[in-house]
mmCIF file of the N, C-alpha and C atoms, coordinates in Angstrom:
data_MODEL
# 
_entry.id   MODEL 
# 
loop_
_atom_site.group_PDB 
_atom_site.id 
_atom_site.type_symbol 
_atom_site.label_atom_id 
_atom_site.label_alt_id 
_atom_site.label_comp_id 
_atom_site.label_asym_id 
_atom_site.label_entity_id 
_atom_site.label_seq_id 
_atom_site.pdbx_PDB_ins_code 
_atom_site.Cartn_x 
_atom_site.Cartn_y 
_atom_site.Cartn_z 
_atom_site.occupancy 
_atom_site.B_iso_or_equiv 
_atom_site.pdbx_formal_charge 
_atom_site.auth_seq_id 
_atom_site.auth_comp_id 
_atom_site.auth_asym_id 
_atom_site.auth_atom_id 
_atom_site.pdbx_PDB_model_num 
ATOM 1   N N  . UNK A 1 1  ? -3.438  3.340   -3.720  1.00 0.00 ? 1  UNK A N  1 
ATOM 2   C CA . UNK A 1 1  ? -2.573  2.300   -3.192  1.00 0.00 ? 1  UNK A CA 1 
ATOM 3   C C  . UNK A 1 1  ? -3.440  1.176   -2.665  1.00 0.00 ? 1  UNK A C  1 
ATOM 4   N N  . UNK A 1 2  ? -3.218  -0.010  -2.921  1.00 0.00 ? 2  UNK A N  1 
ATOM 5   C CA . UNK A 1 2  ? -3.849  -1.138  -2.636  1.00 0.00 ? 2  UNK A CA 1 
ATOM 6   C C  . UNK A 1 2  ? -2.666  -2.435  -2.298  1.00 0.00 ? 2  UNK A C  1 
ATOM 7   N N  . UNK A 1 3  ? -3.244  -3.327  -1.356  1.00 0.00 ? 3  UNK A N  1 
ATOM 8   C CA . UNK A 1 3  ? -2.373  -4.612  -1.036  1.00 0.00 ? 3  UNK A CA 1 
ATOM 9   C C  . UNK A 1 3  ? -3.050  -5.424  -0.618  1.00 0.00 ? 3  UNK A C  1 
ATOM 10  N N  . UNK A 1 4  ? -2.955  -6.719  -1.402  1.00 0.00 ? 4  UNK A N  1 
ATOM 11  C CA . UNK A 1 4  ? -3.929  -8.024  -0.771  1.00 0.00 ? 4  UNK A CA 1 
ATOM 12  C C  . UNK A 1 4  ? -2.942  -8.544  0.108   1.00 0.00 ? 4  UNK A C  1 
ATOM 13  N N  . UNK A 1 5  ? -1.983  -7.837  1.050   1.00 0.00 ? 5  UNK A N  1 
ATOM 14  C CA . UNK A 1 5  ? -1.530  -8.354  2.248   1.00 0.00 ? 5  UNK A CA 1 
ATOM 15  C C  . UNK A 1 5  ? -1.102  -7.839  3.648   1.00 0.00 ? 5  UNK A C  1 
ATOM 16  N N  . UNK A 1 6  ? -1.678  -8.529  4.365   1.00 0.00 ? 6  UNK A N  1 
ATOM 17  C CA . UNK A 1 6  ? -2.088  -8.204  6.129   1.00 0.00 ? 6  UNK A CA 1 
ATOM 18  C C  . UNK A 1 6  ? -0.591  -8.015  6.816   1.00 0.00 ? 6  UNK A C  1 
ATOM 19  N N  . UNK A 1 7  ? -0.531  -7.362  6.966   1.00 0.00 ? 7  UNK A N  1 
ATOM 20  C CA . UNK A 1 7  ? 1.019   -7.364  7.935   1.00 0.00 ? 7  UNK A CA 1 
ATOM 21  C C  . UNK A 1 7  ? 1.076   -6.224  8.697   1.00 0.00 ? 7  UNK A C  1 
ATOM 22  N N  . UNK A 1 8  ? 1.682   -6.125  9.446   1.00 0.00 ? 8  UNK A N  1 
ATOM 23  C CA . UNK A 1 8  ? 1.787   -4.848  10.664  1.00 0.00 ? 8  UNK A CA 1 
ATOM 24  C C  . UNK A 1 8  ? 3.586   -5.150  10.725  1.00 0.00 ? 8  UNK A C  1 
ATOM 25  N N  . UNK A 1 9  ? 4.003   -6.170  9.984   1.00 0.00 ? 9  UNK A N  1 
ATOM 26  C CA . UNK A 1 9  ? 5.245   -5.698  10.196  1.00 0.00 ? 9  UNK A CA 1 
ATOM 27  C C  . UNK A 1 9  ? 5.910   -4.245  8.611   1.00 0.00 ? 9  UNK A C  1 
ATOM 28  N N  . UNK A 1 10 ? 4.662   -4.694  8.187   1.00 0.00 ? 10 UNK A N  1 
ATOM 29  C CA . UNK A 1 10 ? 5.297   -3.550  7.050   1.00 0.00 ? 10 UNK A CA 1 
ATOM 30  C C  . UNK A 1 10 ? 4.811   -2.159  6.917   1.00 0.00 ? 10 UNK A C  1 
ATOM 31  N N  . UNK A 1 11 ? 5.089   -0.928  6.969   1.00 0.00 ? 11 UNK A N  1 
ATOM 32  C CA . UNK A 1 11 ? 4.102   0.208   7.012   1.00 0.00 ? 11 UNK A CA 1 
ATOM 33  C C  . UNK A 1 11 ? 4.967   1.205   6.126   1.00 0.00 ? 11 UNK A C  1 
ATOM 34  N N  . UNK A 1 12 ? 3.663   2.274   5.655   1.00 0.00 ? 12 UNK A N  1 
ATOM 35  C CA . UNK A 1 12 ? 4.342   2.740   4.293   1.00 0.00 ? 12 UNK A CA 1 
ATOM 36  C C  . UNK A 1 12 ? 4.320   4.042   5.358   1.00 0.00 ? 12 UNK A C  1 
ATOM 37  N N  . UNK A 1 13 ? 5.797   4.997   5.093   1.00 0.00 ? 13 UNK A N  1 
ATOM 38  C CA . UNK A 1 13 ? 6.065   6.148   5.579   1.00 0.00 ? 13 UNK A CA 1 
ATOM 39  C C  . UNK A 1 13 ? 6.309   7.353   4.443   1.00 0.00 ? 13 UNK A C  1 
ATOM 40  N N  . UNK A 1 14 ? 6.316   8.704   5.175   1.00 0.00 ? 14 UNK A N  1 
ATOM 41  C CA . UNK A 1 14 ? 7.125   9.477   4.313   1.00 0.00 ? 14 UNK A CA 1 
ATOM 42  C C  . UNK A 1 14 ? 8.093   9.706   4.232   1.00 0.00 ? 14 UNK A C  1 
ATOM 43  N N  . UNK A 1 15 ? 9.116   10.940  3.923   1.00 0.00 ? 15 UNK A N  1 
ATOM 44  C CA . UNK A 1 15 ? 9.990   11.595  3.730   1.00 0.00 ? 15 UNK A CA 1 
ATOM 45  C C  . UNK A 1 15 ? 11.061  11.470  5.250   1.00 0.00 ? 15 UNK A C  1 
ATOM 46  N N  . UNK A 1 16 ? 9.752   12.390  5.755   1.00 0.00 ? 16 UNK A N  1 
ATOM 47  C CA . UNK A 1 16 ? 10.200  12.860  7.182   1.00 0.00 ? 16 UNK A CA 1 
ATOM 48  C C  . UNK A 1 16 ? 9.627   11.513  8.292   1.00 0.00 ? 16 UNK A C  1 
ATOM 49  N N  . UNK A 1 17 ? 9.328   10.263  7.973   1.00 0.00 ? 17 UNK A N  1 
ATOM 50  C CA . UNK A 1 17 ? 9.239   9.212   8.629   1.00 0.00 ? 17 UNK A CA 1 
ATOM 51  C C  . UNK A 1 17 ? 8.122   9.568   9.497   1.00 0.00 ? 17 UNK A C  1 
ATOM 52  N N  . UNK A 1 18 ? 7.118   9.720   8.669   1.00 0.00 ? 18 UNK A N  1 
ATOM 53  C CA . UNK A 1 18 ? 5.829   9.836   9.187   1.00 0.00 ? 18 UNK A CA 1 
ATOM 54  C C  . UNK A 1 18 ? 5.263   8.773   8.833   1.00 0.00 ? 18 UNK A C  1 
ATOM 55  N N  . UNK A 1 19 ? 4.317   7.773   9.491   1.00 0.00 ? 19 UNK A N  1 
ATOM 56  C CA . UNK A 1 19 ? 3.675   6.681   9.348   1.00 0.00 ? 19 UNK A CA 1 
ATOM 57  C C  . UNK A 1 19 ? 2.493   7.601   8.623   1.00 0.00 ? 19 UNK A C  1 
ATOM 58  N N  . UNK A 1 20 ? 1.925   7.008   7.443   1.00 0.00 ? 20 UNK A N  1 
ATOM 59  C CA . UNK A 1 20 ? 1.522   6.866   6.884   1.00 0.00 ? 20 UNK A CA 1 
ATOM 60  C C  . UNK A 1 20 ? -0.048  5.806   7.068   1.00 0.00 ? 20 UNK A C  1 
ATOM 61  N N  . UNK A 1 21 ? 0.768   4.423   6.537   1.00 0.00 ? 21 UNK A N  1 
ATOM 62  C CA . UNK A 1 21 ? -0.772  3.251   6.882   1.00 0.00 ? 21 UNK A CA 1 
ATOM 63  C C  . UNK A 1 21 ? 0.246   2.221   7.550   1.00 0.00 ? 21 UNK A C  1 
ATOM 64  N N  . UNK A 1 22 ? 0.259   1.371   7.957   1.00 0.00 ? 22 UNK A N  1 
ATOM 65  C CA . UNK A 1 22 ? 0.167   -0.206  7.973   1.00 0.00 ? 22 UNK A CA 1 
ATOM 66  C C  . UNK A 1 22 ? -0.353  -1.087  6.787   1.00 0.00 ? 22 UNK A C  1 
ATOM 67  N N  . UNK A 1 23 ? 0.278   -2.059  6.673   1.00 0.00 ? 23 UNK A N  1 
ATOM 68  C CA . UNK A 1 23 ? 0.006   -2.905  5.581   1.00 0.00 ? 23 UNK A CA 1 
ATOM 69  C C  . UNK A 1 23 ? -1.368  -3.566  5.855   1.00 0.00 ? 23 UNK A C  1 
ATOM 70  N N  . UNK A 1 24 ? -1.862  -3.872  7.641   1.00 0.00 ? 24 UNK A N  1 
ATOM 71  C CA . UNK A 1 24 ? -2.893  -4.355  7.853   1.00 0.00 ? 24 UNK A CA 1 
ATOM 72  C C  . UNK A 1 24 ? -4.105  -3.176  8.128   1.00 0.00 ? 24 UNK A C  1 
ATOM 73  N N  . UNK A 1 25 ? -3.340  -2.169  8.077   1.00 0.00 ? 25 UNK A N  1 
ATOM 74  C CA . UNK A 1 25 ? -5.312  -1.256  7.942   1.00 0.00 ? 25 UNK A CA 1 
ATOM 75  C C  . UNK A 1 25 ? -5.075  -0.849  6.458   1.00 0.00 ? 25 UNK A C  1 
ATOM 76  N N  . UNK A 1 26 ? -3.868  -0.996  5.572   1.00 0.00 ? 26 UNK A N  1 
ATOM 77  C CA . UNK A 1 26 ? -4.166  -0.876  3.653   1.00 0.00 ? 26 UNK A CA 1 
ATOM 78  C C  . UNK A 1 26 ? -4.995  -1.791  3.413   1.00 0.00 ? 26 UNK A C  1 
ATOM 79  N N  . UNK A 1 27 ? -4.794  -3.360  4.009   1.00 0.00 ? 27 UNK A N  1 
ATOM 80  C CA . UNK A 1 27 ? -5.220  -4.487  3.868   1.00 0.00 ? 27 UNK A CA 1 
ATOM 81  C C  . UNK A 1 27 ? -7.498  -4.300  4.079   1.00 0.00 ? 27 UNK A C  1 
ATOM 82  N N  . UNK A 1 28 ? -7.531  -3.868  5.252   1.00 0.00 ? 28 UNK A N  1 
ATOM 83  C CA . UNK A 1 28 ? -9.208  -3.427  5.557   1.00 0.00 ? 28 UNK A CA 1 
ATOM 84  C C  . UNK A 1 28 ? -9.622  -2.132  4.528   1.00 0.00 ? 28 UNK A C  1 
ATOM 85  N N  . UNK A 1 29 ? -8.849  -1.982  3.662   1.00 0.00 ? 29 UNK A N  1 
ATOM 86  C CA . UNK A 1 29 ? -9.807  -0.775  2.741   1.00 0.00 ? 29 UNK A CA 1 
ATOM 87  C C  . UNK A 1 29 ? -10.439 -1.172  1.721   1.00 0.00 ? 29 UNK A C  1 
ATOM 88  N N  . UNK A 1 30 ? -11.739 -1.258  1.380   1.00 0.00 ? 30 UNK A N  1 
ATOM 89  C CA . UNK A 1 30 ? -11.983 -1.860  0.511   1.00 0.00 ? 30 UNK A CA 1 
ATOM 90  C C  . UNK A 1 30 ? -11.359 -1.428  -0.871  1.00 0.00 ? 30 UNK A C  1 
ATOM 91  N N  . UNK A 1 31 ? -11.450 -2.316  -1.681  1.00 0.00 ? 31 UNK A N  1 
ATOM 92  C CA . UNK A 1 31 ? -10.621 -1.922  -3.189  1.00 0.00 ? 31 UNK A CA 1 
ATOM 93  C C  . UNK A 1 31 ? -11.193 -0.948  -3.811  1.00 0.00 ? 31 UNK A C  1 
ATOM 94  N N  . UNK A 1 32 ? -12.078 -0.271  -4.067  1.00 0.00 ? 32 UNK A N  1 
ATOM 95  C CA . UNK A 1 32 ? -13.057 0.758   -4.788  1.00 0.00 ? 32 UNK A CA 1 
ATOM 96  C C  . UNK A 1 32 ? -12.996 1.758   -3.882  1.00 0.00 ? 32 UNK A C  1 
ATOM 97  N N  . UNK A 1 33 ? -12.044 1.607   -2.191  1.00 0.00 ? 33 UNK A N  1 
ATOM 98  C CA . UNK A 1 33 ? -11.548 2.733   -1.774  1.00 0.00 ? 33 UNK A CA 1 
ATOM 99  C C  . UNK A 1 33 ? -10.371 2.950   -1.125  1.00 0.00 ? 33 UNK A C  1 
ATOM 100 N N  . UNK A 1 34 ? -9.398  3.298   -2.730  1.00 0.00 ? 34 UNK A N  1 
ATOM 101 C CA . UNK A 1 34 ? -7.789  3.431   -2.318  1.00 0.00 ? 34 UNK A CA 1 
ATOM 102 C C  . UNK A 1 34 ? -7.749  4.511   -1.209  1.00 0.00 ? 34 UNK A C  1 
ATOM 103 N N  . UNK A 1 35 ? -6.742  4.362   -0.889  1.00 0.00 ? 35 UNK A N  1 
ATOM 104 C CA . UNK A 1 35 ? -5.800  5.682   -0.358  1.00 0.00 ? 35 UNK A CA 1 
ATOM 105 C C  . UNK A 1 35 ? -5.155  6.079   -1.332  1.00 0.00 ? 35 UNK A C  1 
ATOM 106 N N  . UNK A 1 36 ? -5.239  7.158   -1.417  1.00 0.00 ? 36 UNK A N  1 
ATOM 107 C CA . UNK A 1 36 ? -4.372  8.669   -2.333  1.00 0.00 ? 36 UNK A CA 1 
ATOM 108 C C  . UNK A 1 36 ? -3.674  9.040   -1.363  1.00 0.00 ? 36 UNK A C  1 
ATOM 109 N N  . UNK A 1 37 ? -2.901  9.013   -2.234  1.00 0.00 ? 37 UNK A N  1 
ATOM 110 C CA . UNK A 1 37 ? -1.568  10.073  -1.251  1.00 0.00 ? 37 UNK A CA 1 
ATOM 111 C C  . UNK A 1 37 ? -1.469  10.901  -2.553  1.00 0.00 ? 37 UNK A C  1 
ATOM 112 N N  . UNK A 1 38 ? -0.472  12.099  -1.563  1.00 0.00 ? 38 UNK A N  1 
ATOM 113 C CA . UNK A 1 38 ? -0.495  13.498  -2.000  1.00 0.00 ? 38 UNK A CA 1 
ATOM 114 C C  . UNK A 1 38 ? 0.762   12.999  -3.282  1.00 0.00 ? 38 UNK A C  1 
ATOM 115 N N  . UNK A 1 39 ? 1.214   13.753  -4.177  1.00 0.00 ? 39 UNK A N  1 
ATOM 116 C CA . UNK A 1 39 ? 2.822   13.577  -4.716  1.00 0.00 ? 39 UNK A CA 1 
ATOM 117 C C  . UNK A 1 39 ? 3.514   13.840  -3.969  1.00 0.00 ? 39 UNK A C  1 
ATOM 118 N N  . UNK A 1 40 ? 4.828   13.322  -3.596  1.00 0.00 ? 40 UNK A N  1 
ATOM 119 C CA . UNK A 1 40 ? 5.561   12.998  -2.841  1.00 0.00 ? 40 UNK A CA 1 
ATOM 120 C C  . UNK A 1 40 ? 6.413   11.606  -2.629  1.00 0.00 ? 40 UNK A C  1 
ATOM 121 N N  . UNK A 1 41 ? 7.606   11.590  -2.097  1.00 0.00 ? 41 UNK A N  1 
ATOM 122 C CA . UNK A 1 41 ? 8.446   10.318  -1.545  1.00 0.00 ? 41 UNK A CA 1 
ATOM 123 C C  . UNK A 1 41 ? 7.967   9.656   -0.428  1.00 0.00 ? 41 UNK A C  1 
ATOM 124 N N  . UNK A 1 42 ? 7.336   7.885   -0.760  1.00 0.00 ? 42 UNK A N  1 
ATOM 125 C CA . UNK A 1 42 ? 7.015   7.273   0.350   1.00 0.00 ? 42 UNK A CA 1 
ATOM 126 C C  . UNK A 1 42 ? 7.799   6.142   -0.093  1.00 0.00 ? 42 UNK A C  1 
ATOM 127 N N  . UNK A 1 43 ? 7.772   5.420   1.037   1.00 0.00 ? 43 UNK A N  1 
ATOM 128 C CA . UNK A 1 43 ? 9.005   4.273   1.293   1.00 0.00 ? 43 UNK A CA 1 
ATOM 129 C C  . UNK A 1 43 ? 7.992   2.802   1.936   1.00 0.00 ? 43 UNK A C  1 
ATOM 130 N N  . UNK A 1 44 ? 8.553   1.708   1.731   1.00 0.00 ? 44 UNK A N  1 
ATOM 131 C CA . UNK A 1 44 ? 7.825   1.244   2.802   1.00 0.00 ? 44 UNK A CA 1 
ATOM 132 C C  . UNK A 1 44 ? 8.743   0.679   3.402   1.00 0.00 ? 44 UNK A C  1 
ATOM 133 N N  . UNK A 1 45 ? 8.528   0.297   4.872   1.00 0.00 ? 45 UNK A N  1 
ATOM 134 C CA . UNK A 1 45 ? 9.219   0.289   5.645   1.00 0.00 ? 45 UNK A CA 1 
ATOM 135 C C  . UNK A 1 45 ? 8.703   -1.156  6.774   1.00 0.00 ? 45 UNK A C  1 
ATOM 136 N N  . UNK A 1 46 ? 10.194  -2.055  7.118   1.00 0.00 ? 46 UNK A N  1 
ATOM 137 C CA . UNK A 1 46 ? 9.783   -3.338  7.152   1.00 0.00 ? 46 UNK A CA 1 
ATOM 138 C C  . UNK A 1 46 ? 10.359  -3.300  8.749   1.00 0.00 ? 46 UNK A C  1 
ATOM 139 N N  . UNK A 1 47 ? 9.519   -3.697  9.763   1.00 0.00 ? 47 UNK A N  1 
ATOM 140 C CA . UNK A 1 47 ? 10.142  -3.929  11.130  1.00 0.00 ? 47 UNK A CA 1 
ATOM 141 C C  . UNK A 1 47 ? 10.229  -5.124  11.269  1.00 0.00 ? 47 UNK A C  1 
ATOM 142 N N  . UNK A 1 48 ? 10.191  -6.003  10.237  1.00 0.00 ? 48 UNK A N  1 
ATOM 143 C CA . UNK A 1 48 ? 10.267  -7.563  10.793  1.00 0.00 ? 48 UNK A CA 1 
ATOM 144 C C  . UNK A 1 48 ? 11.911  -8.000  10.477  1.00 0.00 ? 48 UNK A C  1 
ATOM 145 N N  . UNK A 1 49 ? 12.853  -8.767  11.129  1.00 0.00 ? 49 UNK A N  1 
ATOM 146 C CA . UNK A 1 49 ? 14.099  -8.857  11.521  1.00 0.00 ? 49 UNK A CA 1 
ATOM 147 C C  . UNK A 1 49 ? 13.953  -10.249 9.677   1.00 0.00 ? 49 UNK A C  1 
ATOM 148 N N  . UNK A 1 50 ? 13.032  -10.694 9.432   1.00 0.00 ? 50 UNK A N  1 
ATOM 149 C CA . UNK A 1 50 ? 12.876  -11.728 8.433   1.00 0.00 ? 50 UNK A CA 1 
ATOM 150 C C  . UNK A 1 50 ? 12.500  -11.326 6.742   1.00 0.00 ? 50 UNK A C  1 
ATOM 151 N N  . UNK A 1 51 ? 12.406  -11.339 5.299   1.00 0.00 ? 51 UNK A N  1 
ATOM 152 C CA . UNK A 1 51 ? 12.361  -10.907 4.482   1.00 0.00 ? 51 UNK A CA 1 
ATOM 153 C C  . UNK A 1 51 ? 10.665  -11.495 4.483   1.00 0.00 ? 51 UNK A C  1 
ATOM 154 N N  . UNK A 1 52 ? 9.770   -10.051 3.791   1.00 0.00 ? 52 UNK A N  1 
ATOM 155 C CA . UNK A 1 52 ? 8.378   -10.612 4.358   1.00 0.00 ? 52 UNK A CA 1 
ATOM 156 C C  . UNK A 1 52 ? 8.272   -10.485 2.028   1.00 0.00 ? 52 UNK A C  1 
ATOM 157 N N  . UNK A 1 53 ? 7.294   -11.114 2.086   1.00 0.00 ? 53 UNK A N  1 
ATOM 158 C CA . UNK A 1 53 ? 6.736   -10.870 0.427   1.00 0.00 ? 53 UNK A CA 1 
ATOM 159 C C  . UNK A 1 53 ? 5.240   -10.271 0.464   1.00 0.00 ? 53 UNK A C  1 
ATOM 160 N N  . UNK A 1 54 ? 5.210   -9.233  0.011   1.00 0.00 ? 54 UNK A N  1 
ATOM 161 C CA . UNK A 1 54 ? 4.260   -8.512  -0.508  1.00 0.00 ? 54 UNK A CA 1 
ATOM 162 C C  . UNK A 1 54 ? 3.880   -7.991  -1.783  1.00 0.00 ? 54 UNK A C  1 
ATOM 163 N N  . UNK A 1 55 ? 2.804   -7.595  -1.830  1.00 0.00 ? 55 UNK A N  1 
ATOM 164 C CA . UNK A 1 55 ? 2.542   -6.938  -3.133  1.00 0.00 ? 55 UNK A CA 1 
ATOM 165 C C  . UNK A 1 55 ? 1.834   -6.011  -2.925  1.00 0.00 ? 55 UNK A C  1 
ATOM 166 N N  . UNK A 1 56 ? 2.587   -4.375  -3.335  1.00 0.00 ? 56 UNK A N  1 
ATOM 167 C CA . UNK A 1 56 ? 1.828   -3.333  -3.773  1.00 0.00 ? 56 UNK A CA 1 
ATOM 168 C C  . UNK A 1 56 ? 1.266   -2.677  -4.954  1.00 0.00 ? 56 UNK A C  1 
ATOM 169 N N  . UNK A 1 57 ? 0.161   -2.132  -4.485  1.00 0.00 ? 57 UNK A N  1 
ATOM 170 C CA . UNK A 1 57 ? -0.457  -1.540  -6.073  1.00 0.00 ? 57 UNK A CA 1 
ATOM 171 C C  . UNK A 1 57 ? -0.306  -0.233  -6.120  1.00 0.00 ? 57 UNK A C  1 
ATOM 172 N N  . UNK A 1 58 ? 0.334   0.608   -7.151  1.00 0.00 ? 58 UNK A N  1 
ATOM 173 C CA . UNK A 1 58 ? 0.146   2.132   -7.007  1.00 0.00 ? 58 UNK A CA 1 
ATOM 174 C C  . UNK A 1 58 ? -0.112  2.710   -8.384  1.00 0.00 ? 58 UNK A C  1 
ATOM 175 N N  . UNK A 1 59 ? -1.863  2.967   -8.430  1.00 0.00 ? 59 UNK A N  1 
ATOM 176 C CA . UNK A 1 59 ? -1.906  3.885   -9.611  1.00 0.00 ? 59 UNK A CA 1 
ATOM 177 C C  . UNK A 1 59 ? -2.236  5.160   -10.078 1.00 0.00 ? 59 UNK A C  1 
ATOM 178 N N  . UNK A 1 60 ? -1.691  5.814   -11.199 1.00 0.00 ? 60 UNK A N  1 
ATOM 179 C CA . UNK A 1 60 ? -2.221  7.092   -11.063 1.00 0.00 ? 60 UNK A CA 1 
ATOM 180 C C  . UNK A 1 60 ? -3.621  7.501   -11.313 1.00 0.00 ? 60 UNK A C  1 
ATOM 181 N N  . UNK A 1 61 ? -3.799  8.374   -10.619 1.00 0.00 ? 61 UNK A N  1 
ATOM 182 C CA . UNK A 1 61 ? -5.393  8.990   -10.152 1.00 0.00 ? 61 UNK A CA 1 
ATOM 183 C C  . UNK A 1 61 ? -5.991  8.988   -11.415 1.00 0.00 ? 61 UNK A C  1 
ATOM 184 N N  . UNK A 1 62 ? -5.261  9.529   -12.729 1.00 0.00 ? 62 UNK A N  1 
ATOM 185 C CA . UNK A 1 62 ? -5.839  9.603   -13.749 1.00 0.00 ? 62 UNK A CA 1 
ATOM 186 C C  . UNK A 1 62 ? -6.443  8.636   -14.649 1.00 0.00 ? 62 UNK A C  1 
ATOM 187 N N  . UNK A 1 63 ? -5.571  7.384   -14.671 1.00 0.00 ? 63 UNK A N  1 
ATOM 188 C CA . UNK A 1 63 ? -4.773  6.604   -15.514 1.00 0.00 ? 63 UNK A CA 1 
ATOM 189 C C  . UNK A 1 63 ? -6.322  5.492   -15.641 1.00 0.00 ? 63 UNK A C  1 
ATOM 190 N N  . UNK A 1 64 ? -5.987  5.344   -16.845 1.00 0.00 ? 64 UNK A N  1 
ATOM 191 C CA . UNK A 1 64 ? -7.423  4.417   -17.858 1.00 0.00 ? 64 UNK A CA 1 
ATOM 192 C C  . UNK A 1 64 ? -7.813  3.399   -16.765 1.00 0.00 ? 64 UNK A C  1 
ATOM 193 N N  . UNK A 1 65 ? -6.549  2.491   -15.818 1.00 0.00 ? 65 UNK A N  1 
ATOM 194 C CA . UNK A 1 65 ? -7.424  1.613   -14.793 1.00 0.00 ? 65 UNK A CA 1 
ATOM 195 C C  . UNK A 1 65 ? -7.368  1.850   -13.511 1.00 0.00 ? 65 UNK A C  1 
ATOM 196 N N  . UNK A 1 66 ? -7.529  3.291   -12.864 1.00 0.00 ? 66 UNK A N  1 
ATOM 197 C CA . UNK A 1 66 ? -8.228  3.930   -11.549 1.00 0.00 ? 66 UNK A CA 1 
ATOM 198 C C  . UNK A 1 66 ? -9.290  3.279   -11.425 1.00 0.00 ? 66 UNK A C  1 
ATOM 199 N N  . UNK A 1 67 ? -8.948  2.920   -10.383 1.00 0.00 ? 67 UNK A N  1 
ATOM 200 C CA . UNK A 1 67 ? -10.443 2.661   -9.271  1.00 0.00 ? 67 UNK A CA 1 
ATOM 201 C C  . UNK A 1 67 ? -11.080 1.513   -10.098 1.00 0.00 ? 67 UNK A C  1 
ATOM 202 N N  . UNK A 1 68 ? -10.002 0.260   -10.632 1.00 0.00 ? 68 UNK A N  1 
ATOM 203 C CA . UNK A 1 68 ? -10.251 -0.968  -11.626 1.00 0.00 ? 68 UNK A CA 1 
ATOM 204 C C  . UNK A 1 68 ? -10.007 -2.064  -10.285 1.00 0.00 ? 68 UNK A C  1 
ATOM 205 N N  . UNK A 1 69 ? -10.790 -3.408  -10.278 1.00 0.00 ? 69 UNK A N  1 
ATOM 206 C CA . UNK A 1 69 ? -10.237 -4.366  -9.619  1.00 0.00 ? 69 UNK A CA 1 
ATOM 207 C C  . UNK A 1 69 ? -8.826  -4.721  -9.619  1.00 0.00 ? 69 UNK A C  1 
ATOM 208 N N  . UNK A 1 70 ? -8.194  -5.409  -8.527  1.00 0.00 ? 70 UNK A N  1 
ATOM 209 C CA . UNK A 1 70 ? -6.904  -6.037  -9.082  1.00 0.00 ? 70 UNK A CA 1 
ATOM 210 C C  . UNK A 1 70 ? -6.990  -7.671  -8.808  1.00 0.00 ? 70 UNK A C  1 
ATOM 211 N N  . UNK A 1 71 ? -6.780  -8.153  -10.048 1.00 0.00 ? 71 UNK A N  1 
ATOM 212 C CA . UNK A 1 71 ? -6.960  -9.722  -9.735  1.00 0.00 ? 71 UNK A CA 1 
ATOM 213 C C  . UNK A 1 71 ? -5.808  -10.242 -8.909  1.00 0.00 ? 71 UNK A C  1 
ATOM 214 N N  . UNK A 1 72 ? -5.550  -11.068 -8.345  1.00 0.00 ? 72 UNK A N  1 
ATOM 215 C CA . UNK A 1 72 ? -4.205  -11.841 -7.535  1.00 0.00 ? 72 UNK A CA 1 
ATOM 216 C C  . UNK A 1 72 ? -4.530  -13.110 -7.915  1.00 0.00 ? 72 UNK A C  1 
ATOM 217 N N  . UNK A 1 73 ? -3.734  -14.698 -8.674  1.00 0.00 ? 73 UNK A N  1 
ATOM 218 C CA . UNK A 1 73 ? -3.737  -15.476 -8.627  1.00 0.00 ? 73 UNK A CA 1 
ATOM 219 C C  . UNK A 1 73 ? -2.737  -16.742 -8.068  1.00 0.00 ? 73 UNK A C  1 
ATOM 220 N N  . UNK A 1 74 ? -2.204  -15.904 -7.373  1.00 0.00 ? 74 UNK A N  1 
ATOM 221 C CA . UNK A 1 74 ? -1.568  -16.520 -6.299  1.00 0.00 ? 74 UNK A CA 1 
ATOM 222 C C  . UNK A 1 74 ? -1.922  -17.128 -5.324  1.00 0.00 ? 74 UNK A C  1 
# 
């Protein structure tokens, strides 16, 4: 999981509404070191009262572009 965006109003949970990360400590990981999560249902979850825009990355562990840059040209 990767996100080129800083926010603390957004944080990814589980099932049982366990915090997980923050969008701003996903944001301090470097890219060549995702977070894995286990399989399982995660959500993300928005405390800001306003519609925020983000972008998440989620790939599989296996998959031909693991642990590949992600460009943003935005």
């Amino acid at each position: 999981v990767y996100t080129p965006t800083s926010t603390d109003y957004l944080k990814i949970i589980d099932q049982n509404d366990k915090l997980i990360t923050t969008f701003t400590d996903l944001f301090k990981v470097p890219v060549k070191t995702p977070l894995e999560l286990q399989a399982g249902n995660y959500f993300v979850n928005s405390m800001s009262a306003g519609n925020l825009d983000f972008m998440l990355y989620v790939v599989q562990k296996d998959a031909d572009n693991y642990n590949s840059l992600v460009y943003n040209n935005l």
